[in-house]
C-alpha positions as CSV (number, residue, x, y, z in Angstrom):
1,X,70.9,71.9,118.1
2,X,68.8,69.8,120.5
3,X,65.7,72.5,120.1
4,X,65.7,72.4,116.0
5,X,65.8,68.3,116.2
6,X,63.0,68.8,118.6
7,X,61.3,71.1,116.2
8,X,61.7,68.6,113.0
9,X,60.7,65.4,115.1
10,X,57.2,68.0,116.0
11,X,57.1,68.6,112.2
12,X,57.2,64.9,111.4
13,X,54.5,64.6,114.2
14,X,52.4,66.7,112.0
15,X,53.2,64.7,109.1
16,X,51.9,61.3,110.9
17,X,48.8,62.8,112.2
18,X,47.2,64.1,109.2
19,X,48.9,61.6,107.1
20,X,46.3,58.8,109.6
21,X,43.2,61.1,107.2
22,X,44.6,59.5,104.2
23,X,45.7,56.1,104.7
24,X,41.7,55.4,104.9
25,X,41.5,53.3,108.1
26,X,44.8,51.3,107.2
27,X,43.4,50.4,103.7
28,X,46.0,52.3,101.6
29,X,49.5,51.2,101.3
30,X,51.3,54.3,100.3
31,X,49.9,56.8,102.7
32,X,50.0,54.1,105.4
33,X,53.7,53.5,104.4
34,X,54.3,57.0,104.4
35,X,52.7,57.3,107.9
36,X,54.1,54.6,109.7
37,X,57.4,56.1,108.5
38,X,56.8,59.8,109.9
39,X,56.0,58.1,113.6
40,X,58.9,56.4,113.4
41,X,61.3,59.3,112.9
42,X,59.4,61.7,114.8
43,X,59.7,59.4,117.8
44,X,63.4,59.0,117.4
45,X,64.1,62.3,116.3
46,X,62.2,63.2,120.1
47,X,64.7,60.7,121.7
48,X,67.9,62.4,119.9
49,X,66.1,65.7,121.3
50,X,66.1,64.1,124.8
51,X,69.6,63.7,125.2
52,X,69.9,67.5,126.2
53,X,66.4,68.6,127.1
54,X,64.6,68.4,130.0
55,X,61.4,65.6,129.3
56,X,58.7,67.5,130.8
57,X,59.6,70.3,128.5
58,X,60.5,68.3,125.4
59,X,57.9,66.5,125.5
60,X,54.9,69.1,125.8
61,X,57.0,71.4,123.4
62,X,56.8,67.8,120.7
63,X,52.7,67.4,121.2
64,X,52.2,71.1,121.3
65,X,53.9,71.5,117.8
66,X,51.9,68.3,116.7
67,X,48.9,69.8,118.2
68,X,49.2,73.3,116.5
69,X,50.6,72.3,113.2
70,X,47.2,69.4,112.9
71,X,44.7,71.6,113.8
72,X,45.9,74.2,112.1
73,X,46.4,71.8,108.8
74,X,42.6,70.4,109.5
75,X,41.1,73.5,109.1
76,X,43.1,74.8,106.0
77,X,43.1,71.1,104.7
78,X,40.2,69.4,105.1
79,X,38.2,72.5,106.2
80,X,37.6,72.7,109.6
81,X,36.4,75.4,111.3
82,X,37.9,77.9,111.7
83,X,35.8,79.5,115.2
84,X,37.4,82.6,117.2
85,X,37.2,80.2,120.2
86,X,39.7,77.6,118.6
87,X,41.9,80.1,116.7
88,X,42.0,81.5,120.1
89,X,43.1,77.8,122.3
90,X,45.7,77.6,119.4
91,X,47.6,80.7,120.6
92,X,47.3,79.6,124.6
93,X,49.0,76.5,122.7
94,X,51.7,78.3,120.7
95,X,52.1,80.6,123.9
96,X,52.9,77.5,126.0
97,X,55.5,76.0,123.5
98,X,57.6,79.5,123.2
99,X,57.3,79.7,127.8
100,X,58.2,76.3,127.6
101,X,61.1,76.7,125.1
102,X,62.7,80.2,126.2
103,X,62.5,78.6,130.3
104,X,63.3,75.5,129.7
């Protein structure tokens, strides 16, 4: 159960990062609203995680799904390239996150 909370508080990580594109520098209320609020439950959604997974490992696995799910969302999203070389830094990413998941 710990791992899927972990998982959802990542996917919420996703949600805050790309959602800081469309609050405009602060300006707008509703995405900054919306923003503010995916933070907040991503972060506590990590510490629920944390109460039966290693930090080191929670932790990494959190940012790595944050990282992944952005960039990947950047590219498709706001159309950013899309270069072998990145594609390729994702998968060391993703590669990481399952080590770290099936070890930990």
């Amino acid at each position: 159960m710990a791992w899927i909370i972990l998982i959802l508080a990542g996917l919420f990580e996703i949600g805050w990062a790309i959602g800081l594109k469309y609050t405009d520098g602060f300006t707008r209320i509703t995405p900054t609203v919306l923003t503010a609020g995916s933070m907040v439950i991503s972060v506590v959604l990590l510490g629920l995680a944390l109460r039966d997974l290693p930090v080191g490992s929670a932790y990494a696995v959190w940012t790595g799904i944050g990282t992944v799910g952005t960039a990947l969302l950047g590219m498709y999203i706001f159309g950013e390239p899309a270069t072998v070389v990145r594609l390729v830094c994702i998968g060391l990413i993703v590669a990481g996150i399952g080590g770290l998941k099936f070890l930990a």
